[in-house]
NUMAR-924979 format. One record per residue (C-alpha): residue number from 0; x, y, z. Coordinates in steps of 0.25 Angstrom, whole numbers. Example, Ala and Ser with C-alpha at 12.3 -4.5 7.8 and 13.67 -1.06 7.14 Angstrom:
REM residues 2
<pt num="0" X="49" Y="-18" Z="31"/>
<pt num="1" X="55" Y="-4" Z="29"/>
END
This chain:
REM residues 457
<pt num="0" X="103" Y="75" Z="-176"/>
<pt num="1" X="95" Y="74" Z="-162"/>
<pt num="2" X="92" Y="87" Z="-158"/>
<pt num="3" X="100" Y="92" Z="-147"/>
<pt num="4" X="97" Y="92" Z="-132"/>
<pt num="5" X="96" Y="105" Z="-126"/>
<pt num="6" X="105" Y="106" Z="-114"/>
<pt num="7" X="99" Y="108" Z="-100"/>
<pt num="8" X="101" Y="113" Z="-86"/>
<pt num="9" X="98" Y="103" Z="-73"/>
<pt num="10" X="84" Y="107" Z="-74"/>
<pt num="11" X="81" Y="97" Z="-85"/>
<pt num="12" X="81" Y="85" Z="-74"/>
<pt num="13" X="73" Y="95" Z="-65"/>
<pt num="14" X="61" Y="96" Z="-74"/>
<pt num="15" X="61" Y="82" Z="-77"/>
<pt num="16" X="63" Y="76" Z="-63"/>
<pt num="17" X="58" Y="87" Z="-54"/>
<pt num="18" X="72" Y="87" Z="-47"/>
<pt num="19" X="82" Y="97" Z="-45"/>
<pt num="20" X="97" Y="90" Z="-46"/>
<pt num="21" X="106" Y="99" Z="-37"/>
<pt num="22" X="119" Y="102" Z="-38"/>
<pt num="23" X="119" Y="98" Z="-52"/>
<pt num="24" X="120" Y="109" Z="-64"/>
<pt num="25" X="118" Y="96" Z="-74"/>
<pt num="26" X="116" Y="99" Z="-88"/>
<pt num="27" X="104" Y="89" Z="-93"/>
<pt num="28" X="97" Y="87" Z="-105"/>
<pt num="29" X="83" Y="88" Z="-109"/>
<pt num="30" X="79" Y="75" Z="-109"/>
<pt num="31" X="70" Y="68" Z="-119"/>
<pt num="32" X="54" Y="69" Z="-118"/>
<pt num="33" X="58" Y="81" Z="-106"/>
<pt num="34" X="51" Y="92" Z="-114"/>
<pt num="35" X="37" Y="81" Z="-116"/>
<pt num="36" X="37" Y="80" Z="-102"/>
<pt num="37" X="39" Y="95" Z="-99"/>
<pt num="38" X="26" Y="97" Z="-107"/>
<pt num="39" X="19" Y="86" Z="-101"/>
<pt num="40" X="21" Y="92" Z="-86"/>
<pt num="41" X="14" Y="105" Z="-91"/>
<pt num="42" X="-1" Y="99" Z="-90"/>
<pt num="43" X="-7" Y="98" Z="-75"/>
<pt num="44" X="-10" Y="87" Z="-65"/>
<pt num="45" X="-19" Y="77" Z="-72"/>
<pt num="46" X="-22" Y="87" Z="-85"/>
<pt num="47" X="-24" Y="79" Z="-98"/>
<pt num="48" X="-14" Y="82" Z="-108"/>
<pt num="49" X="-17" Y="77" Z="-122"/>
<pt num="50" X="-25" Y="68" Z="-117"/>
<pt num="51" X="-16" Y="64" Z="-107"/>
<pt num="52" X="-17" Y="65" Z="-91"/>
<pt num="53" X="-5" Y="74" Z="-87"/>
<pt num="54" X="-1" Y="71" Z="-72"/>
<pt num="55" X="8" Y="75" Z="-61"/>
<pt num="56" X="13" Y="65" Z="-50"/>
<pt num="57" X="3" Y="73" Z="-41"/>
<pt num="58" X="-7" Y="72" Z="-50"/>
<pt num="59" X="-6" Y="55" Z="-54"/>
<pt num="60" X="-4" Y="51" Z="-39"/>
<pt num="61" X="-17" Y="61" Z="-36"/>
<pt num="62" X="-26" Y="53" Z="-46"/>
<pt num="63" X="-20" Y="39" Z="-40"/>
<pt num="64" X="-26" Y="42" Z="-29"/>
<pt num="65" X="-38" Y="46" Z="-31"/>
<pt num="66" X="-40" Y="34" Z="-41"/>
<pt num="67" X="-33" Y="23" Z="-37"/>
<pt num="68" X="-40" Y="10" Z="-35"/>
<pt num="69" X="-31" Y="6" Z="-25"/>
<pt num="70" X="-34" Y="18" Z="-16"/>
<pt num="71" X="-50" Y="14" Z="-18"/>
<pt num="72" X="-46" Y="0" Z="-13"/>
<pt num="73" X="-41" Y="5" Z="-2"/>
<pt num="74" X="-49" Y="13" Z="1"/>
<pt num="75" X="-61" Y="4" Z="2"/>
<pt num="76" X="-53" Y="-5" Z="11"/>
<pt num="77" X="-50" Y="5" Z="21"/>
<pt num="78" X="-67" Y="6" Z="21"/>
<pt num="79" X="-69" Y="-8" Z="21"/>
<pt num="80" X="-60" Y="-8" Z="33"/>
<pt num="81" X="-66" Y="3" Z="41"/>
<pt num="82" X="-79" Y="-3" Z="38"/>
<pt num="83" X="-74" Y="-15" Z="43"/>
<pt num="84" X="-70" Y="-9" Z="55"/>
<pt num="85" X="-84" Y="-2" Z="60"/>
<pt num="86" X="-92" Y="-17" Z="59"/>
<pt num="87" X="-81" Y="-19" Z="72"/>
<pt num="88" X="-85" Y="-7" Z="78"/>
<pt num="89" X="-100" Y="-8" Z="75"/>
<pt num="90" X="-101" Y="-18" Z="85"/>
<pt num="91" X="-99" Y="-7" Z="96"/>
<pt num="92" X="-111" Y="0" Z="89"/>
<pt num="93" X="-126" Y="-2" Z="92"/>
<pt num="94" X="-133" Y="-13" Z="84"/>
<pt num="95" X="-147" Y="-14" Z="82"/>
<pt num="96" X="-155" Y="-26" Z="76"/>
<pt num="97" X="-170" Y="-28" Z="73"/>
<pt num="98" X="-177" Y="-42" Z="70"/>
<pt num="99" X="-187" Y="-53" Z="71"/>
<pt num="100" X="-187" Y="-66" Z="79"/>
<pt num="101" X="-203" Y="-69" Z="76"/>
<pt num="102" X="-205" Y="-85" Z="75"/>
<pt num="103" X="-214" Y="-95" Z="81"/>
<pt num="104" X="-209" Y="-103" Z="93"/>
<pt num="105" X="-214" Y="-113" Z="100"/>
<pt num="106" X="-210" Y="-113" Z="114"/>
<pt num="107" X="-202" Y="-105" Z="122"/>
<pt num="108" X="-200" Y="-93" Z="111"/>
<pt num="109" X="-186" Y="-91" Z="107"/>
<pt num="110" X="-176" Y="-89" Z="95"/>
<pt num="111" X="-163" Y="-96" Z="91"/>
<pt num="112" X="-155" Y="-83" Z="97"/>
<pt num="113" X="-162" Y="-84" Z="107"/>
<pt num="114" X="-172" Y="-74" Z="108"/>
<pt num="115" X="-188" Y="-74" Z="110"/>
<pt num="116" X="-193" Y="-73" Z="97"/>
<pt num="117" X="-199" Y="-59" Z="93"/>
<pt num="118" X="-206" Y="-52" Z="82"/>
<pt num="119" X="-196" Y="-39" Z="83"/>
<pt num="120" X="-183" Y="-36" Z="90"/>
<pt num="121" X="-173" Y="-26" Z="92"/>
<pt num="122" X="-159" Y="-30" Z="96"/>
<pt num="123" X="-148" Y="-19" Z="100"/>
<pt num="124" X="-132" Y="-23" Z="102"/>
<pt num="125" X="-118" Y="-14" Z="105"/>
<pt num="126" X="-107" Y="-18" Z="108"/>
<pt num="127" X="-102" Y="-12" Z="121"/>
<pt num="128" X="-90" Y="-16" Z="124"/>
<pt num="129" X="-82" Y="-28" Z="117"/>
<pt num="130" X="-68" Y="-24" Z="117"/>
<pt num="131" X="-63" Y="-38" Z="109"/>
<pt num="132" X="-74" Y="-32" Z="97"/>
<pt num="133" X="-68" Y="-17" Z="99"/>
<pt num="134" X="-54" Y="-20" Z="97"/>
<pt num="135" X="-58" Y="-26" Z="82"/>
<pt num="136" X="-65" Y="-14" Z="81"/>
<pt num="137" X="-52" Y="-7" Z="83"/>
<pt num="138" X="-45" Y="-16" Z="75"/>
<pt num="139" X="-54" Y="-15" Z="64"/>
<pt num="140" X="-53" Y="0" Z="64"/>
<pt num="141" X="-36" Y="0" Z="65"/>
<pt num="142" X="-38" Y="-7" Z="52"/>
<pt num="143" X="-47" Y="2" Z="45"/>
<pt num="144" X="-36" Y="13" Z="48"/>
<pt num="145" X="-29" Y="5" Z="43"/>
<pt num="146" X="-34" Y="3" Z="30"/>
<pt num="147" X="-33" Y="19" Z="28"/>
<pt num="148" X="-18" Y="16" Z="29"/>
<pt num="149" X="-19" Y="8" Z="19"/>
<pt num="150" X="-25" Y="17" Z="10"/>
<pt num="151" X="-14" Y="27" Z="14"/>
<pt num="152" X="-5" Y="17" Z="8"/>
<pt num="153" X="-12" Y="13" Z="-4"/>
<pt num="154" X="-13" Y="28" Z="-8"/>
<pt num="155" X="1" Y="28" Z="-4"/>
<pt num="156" X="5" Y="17" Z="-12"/>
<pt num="157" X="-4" Y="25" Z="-26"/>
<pt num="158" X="4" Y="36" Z="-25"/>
<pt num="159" X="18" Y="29" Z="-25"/>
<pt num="160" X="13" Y="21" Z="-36"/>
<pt num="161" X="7" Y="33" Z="-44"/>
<pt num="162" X="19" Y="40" Z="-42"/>
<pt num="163" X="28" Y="29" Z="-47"/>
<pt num="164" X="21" Y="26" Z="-59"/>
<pt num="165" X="20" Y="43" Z="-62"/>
<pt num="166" X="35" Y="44" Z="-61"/>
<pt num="167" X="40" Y="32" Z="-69"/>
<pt num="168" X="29" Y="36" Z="-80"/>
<pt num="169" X="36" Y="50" Z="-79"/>
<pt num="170" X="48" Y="43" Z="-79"/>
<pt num="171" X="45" Y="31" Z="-89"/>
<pt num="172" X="41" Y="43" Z="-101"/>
<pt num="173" X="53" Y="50" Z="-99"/>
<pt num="174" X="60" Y="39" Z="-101"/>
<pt num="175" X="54" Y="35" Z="-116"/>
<pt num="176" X="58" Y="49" Z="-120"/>
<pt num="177" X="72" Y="47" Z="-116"/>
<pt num="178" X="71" Y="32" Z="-123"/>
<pt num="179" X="64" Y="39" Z="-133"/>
<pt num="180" X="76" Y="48" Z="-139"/>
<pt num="181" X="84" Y="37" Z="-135"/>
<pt num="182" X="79" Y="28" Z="-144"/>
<pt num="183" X="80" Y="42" Z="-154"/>
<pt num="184" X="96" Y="38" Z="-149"/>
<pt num="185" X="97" Y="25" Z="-153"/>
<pt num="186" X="90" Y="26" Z="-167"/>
<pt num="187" X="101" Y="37" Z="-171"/>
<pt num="188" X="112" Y="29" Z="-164"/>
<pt num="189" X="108" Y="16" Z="-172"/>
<pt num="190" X="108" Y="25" Z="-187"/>
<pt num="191" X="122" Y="32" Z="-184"/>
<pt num="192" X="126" Y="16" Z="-181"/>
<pt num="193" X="120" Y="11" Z="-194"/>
<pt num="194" X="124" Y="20" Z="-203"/>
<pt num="195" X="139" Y="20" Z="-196"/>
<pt num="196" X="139" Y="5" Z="-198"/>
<pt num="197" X="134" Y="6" Z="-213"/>
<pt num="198" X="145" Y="14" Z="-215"/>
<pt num="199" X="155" Y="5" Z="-207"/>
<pt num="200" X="159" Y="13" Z="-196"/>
<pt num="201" X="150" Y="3" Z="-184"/>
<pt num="202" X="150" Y="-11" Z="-182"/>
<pt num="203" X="137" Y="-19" Z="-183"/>
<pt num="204" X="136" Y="-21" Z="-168"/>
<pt num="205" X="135" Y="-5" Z="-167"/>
<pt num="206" X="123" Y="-3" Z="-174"/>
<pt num="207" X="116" Y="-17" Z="-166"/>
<pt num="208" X="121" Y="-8" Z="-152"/>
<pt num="209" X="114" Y="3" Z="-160"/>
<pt num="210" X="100" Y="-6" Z="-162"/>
<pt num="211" X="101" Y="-12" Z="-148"/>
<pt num="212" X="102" Y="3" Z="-141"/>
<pt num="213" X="88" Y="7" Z="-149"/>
<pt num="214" X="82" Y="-7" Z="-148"/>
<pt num="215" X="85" Y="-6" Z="-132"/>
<pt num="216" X="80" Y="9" Z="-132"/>
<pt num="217" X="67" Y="5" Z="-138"/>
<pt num="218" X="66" Y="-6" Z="-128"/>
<pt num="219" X="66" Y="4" Z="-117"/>
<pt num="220" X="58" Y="12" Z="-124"/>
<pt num="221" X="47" Y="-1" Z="-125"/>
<pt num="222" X="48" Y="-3" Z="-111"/>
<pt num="223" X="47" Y="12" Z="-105"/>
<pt num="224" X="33" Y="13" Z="-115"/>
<pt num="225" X="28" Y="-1" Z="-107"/>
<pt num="226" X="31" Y="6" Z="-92"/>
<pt num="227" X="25" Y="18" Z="-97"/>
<pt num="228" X="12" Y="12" Z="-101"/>
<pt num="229" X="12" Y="3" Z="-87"/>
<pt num="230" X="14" Y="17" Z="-81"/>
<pt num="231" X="1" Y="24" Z="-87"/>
<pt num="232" X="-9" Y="12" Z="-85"/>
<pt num="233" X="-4" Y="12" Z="-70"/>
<pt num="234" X="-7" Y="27" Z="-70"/>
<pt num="235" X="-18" Y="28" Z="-77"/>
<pt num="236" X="-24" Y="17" Z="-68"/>
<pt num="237" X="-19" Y="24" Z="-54"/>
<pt num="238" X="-23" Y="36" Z="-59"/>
<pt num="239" X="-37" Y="33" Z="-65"/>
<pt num="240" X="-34" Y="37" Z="-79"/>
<pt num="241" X="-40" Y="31" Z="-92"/>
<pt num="242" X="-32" Y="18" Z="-97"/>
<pt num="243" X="-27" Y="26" Z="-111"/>
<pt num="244" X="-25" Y="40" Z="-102"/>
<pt num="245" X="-13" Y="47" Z="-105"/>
<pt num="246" X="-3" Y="50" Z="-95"/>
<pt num="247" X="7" Y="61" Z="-92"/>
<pt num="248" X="16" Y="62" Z="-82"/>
<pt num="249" X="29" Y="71" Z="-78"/>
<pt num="250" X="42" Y="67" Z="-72"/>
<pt num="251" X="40" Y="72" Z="-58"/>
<pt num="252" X="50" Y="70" Z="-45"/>
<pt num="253" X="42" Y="67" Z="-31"/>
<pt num="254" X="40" Y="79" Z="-23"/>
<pt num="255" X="50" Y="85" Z="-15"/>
<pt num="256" X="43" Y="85" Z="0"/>
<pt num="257" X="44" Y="68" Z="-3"/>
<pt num="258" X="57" Y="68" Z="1"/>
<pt num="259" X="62" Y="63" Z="16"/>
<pt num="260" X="73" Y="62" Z="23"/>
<pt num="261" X="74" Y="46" Z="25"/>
<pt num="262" X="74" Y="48" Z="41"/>
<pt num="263" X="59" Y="55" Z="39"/>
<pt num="264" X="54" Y="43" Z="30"/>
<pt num="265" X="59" Y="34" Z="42"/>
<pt num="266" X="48" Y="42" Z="51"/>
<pt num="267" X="38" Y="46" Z="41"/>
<pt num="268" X="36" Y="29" Z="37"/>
<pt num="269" X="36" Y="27" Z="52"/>
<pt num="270" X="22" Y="34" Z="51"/>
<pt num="271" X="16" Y="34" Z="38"/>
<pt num="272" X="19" Y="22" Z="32"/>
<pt num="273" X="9" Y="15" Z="27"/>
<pt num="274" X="13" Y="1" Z="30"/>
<pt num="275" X="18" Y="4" Z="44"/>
<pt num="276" X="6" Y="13" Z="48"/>
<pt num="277" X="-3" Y="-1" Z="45"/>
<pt num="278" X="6" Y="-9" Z="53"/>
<pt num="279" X="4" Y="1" Z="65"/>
<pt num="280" X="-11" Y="0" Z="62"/>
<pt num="281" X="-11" Y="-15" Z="62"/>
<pt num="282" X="-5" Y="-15" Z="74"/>
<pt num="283" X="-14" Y="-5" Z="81"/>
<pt num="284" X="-27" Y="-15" Z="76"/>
<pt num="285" X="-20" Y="-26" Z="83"/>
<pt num="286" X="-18" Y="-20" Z="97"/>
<pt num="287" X="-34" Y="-15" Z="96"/>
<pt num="288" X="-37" Y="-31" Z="93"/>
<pt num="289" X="-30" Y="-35" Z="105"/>
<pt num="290" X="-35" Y="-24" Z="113"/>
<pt num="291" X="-49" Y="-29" Z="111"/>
<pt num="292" X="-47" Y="-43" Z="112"/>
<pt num="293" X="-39" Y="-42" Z="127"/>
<pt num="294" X="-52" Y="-36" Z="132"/>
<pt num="295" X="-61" Y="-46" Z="126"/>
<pt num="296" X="-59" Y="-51" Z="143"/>
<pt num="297" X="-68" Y="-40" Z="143"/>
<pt num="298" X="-83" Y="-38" Z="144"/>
<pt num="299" X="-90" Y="-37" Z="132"/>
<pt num="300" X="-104" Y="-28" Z="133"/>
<pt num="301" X="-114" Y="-29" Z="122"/>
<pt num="302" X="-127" Y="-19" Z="124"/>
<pt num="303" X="-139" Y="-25" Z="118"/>
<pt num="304" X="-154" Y="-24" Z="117"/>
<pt num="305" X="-167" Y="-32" Z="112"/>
<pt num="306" X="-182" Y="-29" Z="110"/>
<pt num="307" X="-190" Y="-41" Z="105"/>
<pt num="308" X="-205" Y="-39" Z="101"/>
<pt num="309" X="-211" Y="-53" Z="105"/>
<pt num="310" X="-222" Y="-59" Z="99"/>
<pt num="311" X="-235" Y="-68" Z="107"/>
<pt num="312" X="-235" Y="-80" Z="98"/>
<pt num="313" X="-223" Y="-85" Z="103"/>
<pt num="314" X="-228" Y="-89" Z="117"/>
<pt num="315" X="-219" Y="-80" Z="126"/>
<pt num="316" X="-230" Y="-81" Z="135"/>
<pt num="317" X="-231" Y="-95" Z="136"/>
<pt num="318" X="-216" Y="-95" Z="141"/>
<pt num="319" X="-214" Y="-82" Z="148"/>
<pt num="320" X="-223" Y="-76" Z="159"/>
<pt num="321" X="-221" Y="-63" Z="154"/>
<pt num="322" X="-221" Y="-59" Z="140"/>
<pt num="323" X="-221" Y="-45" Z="134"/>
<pt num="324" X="-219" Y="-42" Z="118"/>
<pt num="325" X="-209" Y="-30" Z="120"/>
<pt num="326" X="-196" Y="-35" Z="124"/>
<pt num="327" X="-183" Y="-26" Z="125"/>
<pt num="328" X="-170" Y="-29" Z="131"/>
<pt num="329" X="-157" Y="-20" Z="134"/>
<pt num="330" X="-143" Y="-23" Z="140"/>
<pt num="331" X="-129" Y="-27" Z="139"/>
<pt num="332" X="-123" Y="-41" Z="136"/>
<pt num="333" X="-108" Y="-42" Z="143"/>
<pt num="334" X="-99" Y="-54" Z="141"/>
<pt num="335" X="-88" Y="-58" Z="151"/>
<pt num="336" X="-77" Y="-65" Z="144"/>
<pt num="337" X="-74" Y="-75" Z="156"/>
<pt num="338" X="-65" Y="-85" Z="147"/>
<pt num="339" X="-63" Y="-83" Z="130"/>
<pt num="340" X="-51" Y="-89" Z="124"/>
<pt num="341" X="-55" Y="-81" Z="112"/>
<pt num="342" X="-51" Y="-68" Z="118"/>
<pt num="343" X="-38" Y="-75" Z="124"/>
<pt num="344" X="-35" Y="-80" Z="108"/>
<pt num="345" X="-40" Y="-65" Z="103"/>
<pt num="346" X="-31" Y="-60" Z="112"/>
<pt num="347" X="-20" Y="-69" Z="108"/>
<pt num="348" X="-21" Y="-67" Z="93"/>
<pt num="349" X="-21" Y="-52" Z="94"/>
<pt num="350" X="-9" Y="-52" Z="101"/>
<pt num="351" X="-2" Y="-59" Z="90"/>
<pt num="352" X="-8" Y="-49" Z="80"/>
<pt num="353" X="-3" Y="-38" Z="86"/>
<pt num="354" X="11" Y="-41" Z="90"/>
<pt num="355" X="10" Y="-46" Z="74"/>
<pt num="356" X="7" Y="-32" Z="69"/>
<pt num="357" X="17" Y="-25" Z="79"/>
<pt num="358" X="27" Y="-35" Z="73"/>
<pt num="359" X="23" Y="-31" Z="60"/>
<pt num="360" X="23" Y="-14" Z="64"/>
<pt num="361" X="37" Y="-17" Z="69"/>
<pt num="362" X="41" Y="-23" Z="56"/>
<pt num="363" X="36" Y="-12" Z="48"/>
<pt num="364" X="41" Y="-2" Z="53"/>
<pt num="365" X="56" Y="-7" Z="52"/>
<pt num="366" X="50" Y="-9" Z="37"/>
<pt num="367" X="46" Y="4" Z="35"/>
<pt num="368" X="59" Y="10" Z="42"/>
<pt num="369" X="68" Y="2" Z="34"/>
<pt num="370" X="60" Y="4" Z="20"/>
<pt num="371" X="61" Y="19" Z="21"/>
<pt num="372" X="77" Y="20" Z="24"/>
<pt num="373" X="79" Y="8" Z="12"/>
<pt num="374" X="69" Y="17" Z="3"/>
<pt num="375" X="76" Y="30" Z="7"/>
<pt num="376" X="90" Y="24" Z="5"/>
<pt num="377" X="83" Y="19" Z="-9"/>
<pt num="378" X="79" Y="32" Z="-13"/>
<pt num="379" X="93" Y="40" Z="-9"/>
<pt num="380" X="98" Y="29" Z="-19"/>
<pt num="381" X="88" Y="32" Z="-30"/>
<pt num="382" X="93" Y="46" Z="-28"/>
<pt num="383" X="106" Y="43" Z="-30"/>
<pt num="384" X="104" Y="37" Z="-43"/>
<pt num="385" X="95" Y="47" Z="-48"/>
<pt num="386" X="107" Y="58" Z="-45"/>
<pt num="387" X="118" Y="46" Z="-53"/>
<pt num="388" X="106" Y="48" Z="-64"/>
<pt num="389" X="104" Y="62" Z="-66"/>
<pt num="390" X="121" Y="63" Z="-67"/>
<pt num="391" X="120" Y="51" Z="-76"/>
<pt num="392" X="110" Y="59" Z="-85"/>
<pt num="393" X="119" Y="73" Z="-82"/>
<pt num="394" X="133" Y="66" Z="-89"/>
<pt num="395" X="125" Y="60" Z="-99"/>
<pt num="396" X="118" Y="75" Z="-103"/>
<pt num="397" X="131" Y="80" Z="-100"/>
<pt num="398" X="137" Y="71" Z="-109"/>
<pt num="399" X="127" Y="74" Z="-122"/>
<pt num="400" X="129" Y="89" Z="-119"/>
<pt num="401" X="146" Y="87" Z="-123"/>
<pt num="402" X="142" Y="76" Z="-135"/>
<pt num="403" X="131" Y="86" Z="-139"/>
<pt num="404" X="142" Y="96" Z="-141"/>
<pt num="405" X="152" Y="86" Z="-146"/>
<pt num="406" X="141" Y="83" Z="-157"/>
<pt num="407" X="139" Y="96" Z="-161"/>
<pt num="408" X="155" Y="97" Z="-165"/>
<pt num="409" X="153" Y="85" Z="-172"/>
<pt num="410" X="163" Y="76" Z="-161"/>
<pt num="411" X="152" Y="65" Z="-161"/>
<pt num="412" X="145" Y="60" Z="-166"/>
<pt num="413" X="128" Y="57" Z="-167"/>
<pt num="414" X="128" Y="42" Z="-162"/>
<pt num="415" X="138" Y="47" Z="-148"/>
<pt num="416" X="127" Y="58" Z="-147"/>
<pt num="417" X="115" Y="48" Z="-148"/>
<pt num="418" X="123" Y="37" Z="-138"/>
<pt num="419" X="123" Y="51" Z="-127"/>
<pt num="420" X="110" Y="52" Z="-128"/>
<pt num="421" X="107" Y="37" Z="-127"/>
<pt num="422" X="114" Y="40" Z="-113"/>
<pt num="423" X="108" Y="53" Z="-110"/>
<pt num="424" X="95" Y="45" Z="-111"/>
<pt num="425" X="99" Y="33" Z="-102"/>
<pt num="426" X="101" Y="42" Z="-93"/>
<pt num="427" X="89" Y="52" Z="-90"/>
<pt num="428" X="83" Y="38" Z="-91"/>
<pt num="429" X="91" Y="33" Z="-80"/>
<pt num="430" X="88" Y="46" Z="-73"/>
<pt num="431" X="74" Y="43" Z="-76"/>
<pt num="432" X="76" Y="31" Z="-70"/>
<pt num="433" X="83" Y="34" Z="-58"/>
<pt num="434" X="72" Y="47" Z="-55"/>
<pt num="435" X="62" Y="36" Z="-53"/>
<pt num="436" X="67" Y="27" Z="-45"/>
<pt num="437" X="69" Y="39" Z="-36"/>
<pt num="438" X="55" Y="43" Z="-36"/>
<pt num="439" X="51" Y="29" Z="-34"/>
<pt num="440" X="62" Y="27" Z="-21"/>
<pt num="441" X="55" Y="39" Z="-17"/>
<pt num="442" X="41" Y="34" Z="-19"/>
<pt num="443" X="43" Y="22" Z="-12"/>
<pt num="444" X="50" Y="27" Z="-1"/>
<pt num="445" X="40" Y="39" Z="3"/>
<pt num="446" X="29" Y="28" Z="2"/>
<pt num="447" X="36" Y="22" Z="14"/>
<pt num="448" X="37" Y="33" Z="22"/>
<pt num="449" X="23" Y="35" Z="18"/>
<pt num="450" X="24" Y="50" Z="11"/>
<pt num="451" X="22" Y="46" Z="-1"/>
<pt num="452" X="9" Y="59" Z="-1"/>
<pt num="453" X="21" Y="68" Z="-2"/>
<pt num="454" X="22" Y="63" Z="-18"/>
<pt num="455" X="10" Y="71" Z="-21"/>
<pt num="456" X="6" Y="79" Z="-9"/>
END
């Protein structure tokens, strides 16, 4: 006979789930693999138990970070972007160059450039004022910012993922230990059929339900063992563990201070999320384009500098009545644009860019706005369902606690038993079930508003 479940208080789902039900004085059975897991929550963040790594949420979205290859990728982008940034800026920056223009000339001496031919020259250039080149400058550096926005989001996007595949890891073991004494059900279930169909008391389609109920359970079981192993590589390769490192996780609920009211979420996305704090960006790039090139009418100013050391075999004093071997020039080189059609087209185009990225801002916020209210609405439903759950689970415990009695008077019989606790298990699963899909709700709604750090912090 199965051993007896030992009767609970409401604190059973508390130190499963991390969640106080109020107002509710349930009665609630241990479930299944609820003592393994109690052991398992006793080693620290990130100590190895067994062999195996025991983590927190904390702890696994703490070594996502730190490892993820993702993260390294963005990271390296956001410097390729700031580097690319400064070659803009480096034009406003003094440039020197040293060289050698020595030939032979036959002739009035000179180069292709230009220039008198010369054993030695020095040659100094800066950009003093060219606003067309400073507003791509400007540009360029709005989006390297940018980027580091990007990164935000990308570490953003680590911890949600992180946390998902933690929870439903937590949520996917708990599970094969209700399937577990479910399939322990089912066995029992089919033996009582049999032996009541040798004796002619069942019909033959009894005992093919019987086989179907512990085929279907095994099933399950097969499939929960499959998400459980794409669970632990995804882990193992987010957290930078060895491929055949043992994990162990610990049902946990999201903190508490992760909660908001929906209205807060409304405002907190108007300024930290990630996708609208870009578009802002985007747009603050394009208005430092067009700023530059509507005062490409202006003057551009260029400081420059030469020294040439000359040499006498190319005749200079054959050509020049004058001619000394130390030469060194110094001033400034000013254009007056008096008529380019580029700077009108420049001008024209961005324009378009920019009315296109406040288009898109515009856009993105309504996005966002609507996407946290649809999200909060989602989750307030999530919420709902867990509750429907938790009472689901409550009768059925309720309803093993009065056939448990019944069974001990002999008023039913072991197969009525086994079919409860068939049910009891279908519905901490479905509790399970419903638990997650809150989490994730919440997940996917705090990454909208953009606080998902309070997961971890």
């Amino acid at each position: 006979m199965r051993k007896t479940f030992a009767l609970m208080g409401g604190a059973a789902l508390i130190a499963l789930f991390g969640t106080t039900v109020r107002g509710q004085n349930a009665v609630v059975l241990q479930a299944p693999g609820a003592q393994a897991s109690a052991q398992t929550s006793g080693a620290g963040p990130g100590e190895q138990q067994g062999g195996a790594v025991a983590l927190t949420l904390k702890s696994a979205i703490e070594m996502a970070l730190r490892n993820s290859k993702d993260i390294q990728i963005a990271k390296l982008q956001a410097s390729l972007a700031t580097h690319a940034s400064q070659v803009s800026k480096a034009e406003f920056l003094p440039s020197l160059y040293v060289g050698s223009g020595a030939g032979y000339t036959y002739g009035i001496p000179e180069t292709p450039g230009g220039r008198a031919p010369s054993l030695f020259n020095v040659t100094y250039t800066e950009q003093v004022f060219n606003e067309p080149l400073r507003g791509q400058g400007k540009e360029l550096e709005e989006q390297a910012r940018s980027q580091k926005i990007v990164l935000e989001d990308v570490k953003n996007s680590v911890i949600a993922r992180t946390a998902m595949a933690y929870l439903e890891l937590a949520k996917v073991r708990h599970s094969l230990e209700l399937l577990r004494g479910e399939h322990e059900s089912a066995e029992k279930i089919l033996q009582v059929t049999q032996e009541r169909q040798g004796e002619g008391y069942e019909l033959p389609v009894e005992v093919t339900k019987a086989q179907l109920t512990k085929a279907q359970v095994t099933q399950r079981v097969l499939q929960l063992e499959g998400r459980e192993d794409e669970l632990e590589v995804f882990l193992r390769g987010q957290l930078g563990l060895g491929q055949e490192q043992a994990i162990e996780v610990t049902p946990e609920e999201l903190p508490g201070e992760a909660e908001q009211e929906g209205a807060n979420l409304v405002a907190l996305a108007m300024e930290n999320n990630a996708g609208l704090r870009l578009a802002e960006s985007d747009v603050r790039a394009k208005e430092f384009r067009l700023k530059g090139e509507k005062r490409g009418y202006f003057p551009t100013l260029e400081a420059v500098s030469t020294y040439s050391l000359l040499a006498n075999f190319n005749n200079y004093s054959e050509f020049y009545k004058k001619f000394q071997r130390n030469n060194f020039n110094a001033g400034v080189q000013v254009q007056v644009p008096l008529f380019s059609a580029r700077t009108r087209e420049a001008i024209g185009l961005a324009q378009i860019n920019l009315e296109t990225s406040q288009a898109t801002l515009a856009s993105k916020k309504t996005q966002v706005s609507a996407e946290v209210r649809q999200k909060t609405r989602h989750l307030r439903e999530q919420d709902a369902a867990k509750e429907v759950a938790r009472l689901e689970l409550q009768l059925a415990q309720q309803n093993i606690a009065v056939l448990q009695e019944q069974f001990t008077e002999g008023k039913v019989n072991l197969r009525e038993m086994e079919r409860a606790r068939l049910d009891e298990n279908e519905k901490w699963m479905g509790y399970l079930n419903a638990n997650f899909q809150r989490q994730q709700a919440q997940l996917e709604l705090l990454k909208t508003a953009g606080q998902l750090d309070k997961v971890w912090q």
